[in-house]
N, C-alpha and C positions, 0 to 999 in steps of 0.2 A: 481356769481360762480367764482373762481378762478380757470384762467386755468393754471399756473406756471405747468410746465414740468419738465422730464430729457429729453426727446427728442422733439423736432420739426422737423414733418418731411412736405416737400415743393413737390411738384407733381401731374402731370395732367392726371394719368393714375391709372393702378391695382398696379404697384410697391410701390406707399406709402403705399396701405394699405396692401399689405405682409410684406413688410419690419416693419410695424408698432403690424402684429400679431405678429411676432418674438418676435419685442422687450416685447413686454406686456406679454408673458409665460414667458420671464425673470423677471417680475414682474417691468415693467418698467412703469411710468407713460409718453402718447403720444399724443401729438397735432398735425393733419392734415390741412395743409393750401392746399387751390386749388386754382389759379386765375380765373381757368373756371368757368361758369354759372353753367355748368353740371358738374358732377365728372369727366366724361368721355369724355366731347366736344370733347377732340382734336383727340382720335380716333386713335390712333398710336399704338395700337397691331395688327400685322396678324395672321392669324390662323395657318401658319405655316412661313418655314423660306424659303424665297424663291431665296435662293442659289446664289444672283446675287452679281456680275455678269456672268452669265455663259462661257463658257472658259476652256478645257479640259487640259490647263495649267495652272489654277489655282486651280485644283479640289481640294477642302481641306477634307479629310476625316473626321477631326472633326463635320465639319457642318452635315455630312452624317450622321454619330453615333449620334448626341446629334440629331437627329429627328427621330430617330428610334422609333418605335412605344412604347417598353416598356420603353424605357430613358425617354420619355414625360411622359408619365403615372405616371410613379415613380417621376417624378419632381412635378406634380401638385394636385396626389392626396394629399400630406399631410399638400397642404396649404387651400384646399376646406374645407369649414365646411358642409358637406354633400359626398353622394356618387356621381361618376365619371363614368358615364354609357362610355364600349366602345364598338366598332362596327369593324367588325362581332361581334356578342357575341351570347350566348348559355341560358341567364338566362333565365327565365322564371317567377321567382316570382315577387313580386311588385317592383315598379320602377315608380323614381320618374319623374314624364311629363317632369320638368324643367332642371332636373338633367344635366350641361354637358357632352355634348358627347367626348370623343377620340377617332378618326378614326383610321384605321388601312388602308393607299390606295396605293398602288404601283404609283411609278412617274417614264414616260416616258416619256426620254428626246428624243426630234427630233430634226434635223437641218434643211437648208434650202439644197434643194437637187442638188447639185454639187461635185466635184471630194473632193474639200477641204472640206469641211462640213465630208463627209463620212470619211478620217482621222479621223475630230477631235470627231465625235461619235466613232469612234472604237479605239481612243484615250481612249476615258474616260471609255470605258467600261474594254480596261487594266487594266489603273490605279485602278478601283472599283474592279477589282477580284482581284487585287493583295493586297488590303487594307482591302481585306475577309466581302465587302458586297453582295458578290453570285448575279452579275448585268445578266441579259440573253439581249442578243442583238438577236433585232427583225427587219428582215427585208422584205418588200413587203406589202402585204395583214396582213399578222401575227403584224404589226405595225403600220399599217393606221386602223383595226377593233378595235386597242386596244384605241385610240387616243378619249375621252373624245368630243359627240358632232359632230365627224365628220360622214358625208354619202357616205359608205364604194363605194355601188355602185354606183357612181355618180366618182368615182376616175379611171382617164385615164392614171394614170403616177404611178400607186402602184409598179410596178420595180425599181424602183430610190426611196424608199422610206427606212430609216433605222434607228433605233431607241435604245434607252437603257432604259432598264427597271429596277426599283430597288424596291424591295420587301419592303412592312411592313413599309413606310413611314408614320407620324402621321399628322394631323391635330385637332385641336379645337374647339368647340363651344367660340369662344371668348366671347359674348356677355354673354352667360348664369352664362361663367364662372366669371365673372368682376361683375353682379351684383347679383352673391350670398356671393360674396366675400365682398361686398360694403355691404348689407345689413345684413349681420353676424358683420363687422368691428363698424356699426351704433349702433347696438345693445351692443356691449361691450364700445363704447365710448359715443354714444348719437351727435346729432346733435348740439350740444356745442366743440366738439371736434373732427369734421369733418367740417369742414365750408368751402365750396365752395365762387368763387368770392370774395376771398381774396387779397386785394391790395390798394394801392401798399404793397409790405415786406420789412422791412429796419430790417438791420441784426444791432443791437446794441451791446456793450460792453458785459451784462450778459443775455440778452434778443432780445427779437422781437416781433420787433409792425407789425400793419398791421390793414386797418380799413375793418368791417364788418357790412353793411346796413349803413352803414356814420358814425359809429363809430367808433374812432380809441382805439384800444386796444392793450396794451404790457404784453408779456408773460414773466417771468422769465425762462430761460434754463439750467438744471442742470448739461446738459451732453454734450447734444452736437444738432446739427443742418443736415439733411440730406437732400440732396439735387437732387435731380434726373433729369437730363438734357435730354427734351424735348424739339423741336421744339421750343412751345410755350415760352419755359424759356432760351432760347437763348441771347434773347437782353438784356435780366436782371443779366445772369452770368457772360456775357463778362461784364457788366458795373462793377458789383461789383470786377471782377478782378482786373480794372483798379481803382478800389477804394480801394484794399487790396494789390496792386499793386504785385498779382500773375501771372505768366504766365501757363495760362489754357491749358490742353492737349484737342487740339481743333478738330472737326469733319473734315472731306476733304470735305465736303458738304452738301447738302440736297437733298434724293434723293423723286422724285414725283412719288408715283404709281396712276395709273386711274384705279381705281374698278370700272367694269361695271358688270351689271349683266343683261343679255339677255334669249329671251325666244325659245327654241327648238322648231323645227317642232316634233323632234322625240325623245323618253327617251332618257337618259343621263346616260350611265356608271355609276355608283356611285364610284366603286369600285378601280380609277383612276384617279390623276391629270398630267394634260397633260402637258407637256413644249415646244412650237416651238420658236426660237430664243427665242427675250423679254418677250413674253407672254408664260403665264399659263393657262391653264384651268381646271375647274371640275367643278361635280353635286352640284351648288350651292344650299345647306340645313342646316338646323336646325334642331337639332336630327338628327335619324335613317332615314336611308336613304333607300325608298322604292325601290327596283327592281322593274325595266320598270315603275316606274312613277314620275321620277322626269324628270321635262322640261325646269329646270332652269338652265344655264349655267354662273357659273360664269369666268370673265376675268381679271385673274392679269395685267397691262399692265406697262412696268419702261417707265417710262417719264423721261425727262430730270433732270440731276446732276445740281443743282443752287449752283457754288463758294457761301459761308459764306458771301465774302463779297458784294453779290449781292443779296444775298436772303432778303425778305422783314418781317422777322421773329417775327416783331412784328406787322403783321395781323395773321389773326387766320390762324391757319396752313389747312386748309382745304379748303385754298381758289381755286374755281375753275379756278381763271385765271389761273392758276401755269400752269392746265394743257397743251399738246400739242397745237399747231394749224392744226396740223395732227392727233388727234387722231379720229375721226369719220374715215375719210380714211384710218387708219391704221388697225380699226376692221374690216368697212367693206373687204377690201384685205383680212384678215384673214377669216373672214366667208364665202365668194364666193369664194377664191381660193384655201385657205385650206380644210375648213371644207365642201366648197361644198354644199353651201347651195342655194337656190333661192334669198330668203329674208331674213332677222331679223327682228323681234323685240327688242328694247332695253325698260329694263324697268327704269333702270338708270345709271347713270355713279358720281361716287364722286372721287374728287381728294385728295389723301393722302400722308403726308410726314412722311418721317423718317432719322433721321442722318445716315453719313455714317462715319466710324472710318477706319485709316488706321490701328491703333493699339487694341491690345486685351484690350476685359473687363477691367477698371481699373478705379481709382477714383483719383481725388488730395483735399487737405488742402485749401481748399479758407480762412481761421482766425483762428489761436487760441488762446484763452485768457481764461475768466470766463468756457468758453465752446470750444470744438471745429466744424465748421462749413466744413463739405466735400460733397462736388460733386462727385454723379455716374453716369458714362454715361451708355449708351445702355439700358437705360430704353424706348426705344422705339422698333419695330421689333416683329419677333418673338415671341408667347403668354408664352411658354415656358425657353426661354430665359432674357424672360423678369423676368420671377417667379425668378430664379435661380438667377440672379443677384442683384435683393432685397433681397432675401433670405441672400445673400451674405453680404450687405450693414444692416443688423439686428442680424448680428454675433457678437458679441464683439468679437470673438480673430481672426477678418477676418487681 
């Protein structure tokens, strides 16, 4: 079978294969290269955007608005090939088990409770009414009840507690949503032109090679080459820059989140993700999220920024050394002083990365010739963000 193209598109996430539906209603013929085993190994979408770093001087209202509950909805329903169940909802007729969800959860931000801390919440809850996100500032009891997982009676110091609240924030079923999307992209292309554990890719003159099961095979490319910078394709972009001799608009770093997800003594808010300092919290679920019984708590936690030129970028990006040497003692602190708990249970902990851009969305020209060859960054982050910027990246008149 001949797979000659007008596109090639390179990527270890849900971004090639949006950017890949695009192009195909344009009637474009599209080859999928993955170096991952999985489609999905490297695991670099979160389900929401989670704002960091936090900082009542850097509050950027864009990030606030593009996560609003209806901005996400309208971003990903029209690239799902099926319906997009969201929560709260009102339906009632059939509905499909798999269907991803979009949540609808208020996010309360807390600090750590001192003179400066309480500034910088009533900082930001300015800056948010005056940027017309309708923020209510909660303090005491009214903002430790609200806090995702914590046990309200068991708190000796709720006076000194103050917090900002922001309505109608969204989050994702990531997973649901990546593999209806993979498996709707399979069926229009076939497993001939989706091929994971592609490698090595050498970019050629009119084409690219790349061997698959120990074959090497070259594609002809009529258009052009797309390229979506992850983690994982780090050491191979920079290489080829210095082979095209581009100077690449390069990340400020690698930033390590530790997703734990632990087990509650007692239900979990659903309806609420939490934010104290570094961490996050909420009712970690899949689907609809029951009242008074979910027990699961999940923990965003930022681990440490690894300089570019220190990061180890060609191991799998999910290595767990990355993670802290403090993080077990930085949950625990979190669960017995914040949350007020006796115990925990952890059910696990994985560590994740994602780039960090000092600069807005944007792509550069890695070769043009027979074809041309461009890299998108921010294909990593935020599930919604991420849609939007392949979207972008399958535009011709982008």
């Amino acid at each position: 079978m001949r797979l000659d193209s007008d596109f090639v598109l390179i990527g270890t996430g849900v971004a090639p294969l949006v950017a890949a539906h695009q192009l195909i209603q344009q009637g474009k013929s599209v080859l999928i290269l993955n170096p991952e085993f999985d489609f999905f190994g490297e695991n670099s979408e979160l389900p929401f955007d989670p704002f960091w770093p936090w900082n009542s001087h850097e509050l950027d209202p864009v990030k606030i608005d593009q996560s609003q509950f209806e901005v996400v909805l309208s971003e990903l329903q029209p690239e799902y090939p099926g319906p997009i169940e969201s929560w709260p909802s009102q339906n009632t007729g059939f509905r499909d088990p798999q269907a991803p969800f979009v949540r609808s959860r208020s996010r309360l931000w807390m600090k750590s409770l001192d003179e400066k801390a309480w500034s910088q919440v009533e900082e930001m809850y300015v800056k948010a009414s005056d940027a017309g996100f309708k923020p209510q500032l909660l303090e005491g009891l009214l903002a430790l009840n609200r806090f995702p997982g914590l046990s309200v009676k068991k708190a000796t110091d709720s006076e000194r507690s103050k917090g900002v609240l922001f309505p109608k924030m969204a989050d994702v079923d990531v997973k649901r949503f990546r593999n209806g999307v993979r498996e709707f992209m399979k069926e229009r292309l076939g497993d001939e032109r989706m091929v994971t554990h592609a490698g090595p890719i050498e970019l050629m003159d009119d084409a690219v090679r790349f061997r698959q099961e120990g074959t090497s095979k070259t594609v002809r490319v009529n258009e052009g080459v797309l390229i979506f910078w992850t983690p994982r394709l780090t050491q191979w972009i920079t290489s080829l820059c210095k082979r095209f001799e581009v100077k690449p608009i390069m990340p400020t770093g690698v930033r390590v989140w530790e997703d734990w997800s632990l087990i509650s003594k007692d239900p979990v808010d659903p309806s609420i993700i939490g934010a104290m300092d570094d961490l996050l919290a909420w009712a970690d679920v899949e689907g609809e999220p029951e009242e008074g019984n979910t027990f699961r708590l999940g923990v965003l936690c930022a681990g440490p920024k690894i300089p570019m030129e220190q990061a180890r970028l060609d191991t799998h990006s999910a290595d767990s050394s990355w993670a802290s040497s403090g993080s077990f003692q930085r949950i625990s602190r979190f669960c017995h002083e914040f949350l007020k708990w006796d115990k925990f249970t952890v059910r696990s902990m994985k560590a994740r990365t994602i780039l960090e851009w000092a600069e807005e969305p944007t792509s550069f020209i890695l070769t043009r010739g027979a074809y041309e060859a461009r890299v998108f960054n921010r294909a990593d982050g935020a599930l919604s963000q991420v849609v939007k910027m392949a979207k972008f990246a399958g535009d011709p008149l982008r």
